[in-house]
Each structure stands twice: as structure tokens, then as C-alpha cells.
PyMOL Python script that loads the backbone (N, CA, C, O; Angstrom):
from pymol import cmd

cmd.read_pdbstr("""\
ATOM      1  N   UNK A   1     119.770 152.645  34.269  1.00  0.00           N
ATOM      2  CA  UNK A   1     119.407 151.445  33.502  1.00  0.00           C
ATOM      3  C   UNK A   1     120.248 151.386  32.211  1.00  0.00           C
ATOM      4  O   UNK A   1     120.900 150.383  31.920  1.00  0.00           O
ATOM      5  N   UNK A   2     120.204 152.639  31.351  1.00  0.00           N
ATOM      6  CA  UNK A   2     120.936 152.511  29.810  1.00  0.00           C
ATOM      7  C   UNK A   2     122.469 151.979  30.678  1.00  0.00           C
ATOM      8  O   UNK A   2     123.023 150.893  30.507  1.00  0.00           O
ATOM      9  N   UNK A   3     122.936 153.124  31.651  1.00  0.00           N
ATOM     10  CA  UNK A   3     124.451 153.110  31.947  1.00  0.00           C
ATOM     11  C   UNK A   3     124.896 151.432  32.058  1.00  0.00           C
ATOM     12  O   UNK A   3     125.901 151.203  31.385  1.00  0.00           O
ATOM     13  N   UNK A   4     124.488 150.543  32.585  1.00  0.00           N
ATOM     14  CA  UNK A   4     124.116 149.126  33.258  1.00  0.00           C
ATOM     15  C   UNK A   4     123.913 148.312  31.899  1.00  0.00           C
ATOM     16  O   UNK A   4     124.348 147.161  31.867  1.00  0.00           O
ATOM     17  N   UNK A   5     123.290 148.834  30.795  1.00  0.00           N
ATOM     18  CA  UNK A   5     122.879 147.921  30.096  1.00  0.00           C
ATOM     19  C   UNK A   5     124.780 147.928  29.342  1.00  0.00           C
ATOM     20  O   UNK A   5     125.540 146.989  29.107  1.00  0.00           O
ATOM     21  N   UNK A   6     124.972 149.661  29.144  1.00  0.00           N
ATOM     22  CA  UNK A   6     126.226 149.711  28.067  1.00  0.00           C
ATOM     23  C   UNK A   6     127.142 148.514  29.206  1.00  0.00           C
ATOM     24  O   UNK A   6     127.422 147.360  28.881  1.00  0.00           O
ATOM     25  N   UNK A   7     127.339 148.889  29.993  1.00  0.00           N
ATOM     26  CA  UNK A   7     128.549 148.336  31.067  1.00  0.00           C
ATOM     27  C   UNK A   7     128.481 146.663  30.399  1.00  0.00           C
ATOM     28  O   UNK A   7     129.363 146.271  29.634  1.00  0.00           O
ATOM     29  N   UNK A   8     127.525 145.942  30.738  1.00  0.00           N
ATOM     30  CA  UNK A   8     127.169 145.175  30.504  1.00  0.00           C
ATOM     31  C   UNK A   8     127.607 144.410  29.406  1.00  0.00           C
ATOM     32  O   UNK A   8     128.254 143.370  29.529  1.00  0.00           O
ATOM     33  N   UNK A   9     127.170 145.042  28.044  1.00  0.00           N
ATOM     34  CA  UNK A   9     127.585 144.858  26.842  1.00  0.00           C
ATOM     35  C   UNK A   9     128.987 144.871  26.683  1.00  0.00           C
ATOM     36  O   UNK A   9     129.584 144.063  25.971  1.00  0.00           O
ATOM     37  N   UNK A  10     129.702 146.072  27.546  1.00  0.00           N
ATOM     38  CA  UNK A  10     131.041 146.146  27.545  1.00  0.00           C
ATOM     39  C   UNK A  10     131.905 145.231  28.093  1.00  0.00           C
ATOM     40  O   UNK A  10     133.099 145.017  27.882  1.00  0.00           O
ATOM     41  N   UNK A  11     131.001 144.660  28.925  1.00  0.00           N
ATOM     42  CA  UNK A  11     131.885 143.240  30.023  1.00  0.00           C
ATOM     43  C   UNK A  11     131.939 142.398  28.633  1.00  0.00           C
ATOM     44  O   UNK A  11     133.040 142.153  28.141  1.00  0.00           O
ATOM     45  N   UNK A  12     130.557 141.888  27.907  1.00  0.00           N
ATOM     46  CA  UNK A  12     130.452 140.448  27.212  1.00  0.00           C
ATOM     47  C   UNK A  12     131.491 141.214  26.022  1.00  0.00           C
ATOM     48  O   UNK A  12     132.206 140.328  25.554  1.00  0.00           O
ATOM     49  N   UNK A  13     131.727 142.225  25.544  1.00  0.00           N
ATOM     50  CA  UNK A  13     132.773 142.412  24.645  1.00  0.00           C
ATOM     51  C   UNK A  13     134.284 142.034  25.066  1.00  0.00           C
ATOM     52  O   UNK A  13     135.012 141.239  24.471  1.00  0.00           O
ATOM     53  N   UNK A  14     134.578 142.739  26.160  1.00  0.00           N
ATOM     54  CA  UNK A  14     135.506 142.294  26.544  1.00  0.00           C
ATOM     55  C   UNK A  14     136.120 141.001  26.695  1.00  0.00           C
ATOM     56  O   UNK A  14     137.343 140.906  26.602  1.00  0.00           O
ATOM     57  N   UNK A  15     135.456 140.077  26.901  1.00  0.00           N
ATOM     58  CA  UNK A  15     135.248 138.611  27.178  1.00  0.00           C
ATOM     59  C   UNK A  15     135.464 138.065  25.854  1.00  0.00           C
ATOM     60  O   UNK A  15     136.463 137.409  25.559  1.00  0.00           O
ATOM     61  N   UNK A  16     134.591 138.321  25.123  1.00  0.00           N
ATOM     62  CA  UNK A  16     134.674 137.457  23.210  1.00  0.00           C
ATOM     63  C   UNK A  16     136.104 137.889  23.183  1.00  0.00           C
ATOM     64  O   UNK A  16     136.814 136.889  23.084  1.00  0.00           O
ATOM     65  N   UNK A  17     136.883 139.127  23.240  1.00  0.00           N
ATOM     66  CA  UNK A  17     138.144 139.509  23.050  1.00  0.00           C
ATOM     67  C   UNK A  17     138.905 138.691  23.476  1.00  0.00           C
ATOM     68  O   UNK A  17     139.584 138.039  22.683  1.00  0.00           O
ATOM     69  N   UNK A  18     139.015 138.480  24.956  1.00  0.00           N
ATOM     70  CA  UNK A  18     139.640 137.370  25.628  1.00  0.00           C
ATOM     71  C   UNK A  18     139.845 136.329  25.399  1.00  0.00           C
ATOM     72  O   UNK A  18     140.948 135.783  25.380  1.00  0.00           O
ATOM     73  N   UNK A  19     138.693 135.816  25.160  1.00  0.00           N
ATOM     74  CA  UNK A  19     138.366 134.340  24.578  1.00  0.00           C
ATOM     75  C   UNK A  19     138.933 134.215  23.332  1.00  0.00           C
ATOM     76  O   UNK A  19     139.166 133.102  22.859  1.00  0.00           O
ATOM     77  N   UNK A  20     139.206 135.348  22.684  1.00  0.00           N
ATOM     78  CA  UNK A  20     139.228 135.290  20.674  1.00  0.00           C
ATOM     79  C   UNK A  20     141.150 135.333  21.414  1.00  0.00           C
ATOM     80  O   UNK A  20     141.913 134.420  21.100  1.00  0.00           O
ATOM     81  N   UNK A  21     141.495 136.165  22.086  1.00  0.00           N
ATOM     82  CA  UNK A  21     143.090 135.974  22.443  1.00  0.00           C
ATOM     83  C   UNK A  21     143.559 134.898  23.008  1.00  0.00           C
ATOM     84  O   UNK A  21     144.780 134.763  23.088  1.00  0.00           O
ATOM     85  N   UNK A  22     142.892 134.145  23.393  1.00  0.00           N
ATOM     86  CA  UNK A  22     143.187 133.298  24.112  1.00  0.00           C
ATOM     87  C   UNK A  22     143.262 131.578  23.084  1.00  0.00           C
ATOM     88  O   UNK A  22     143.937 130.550  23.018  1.00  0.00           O
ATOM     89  N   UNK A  23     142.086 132.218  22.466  1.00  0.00           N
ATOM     90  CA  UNK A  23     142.102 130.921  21.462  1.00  0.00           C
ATOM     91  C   UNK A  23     143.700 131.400  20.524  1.00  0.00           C
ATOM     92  O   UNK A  23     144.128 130.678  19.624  1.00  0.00           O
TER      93      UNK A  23
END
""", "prot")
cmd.dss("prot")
cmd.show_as("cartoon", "prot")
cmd.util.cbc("prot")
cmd.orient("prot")
């Protein structure tokens, strides 16, 4: 469950990054 939650968090980080590079 914790492992799943970090992963998780780590996807939507990844993503704002993307999005923030992309803008």
C-alpha cells in the first residue's frame, strides 16, 4: 500500500515536471 501510494505520488511529480517543461 505505502510502496503504491509513493509510486503514485512519483507518477503526479513527474507529470507537473513535464507539464512545467513543456510549458
Amino acid at each position: 500500500m505505502k510502496r503504491s501510494n509513493l509510486q503514485r505520488v512519483a507518477y503526479h511529480l513527474k507529470d507537473n515536471i513535464l507539464y512545467r517543461d513543456s510549458w
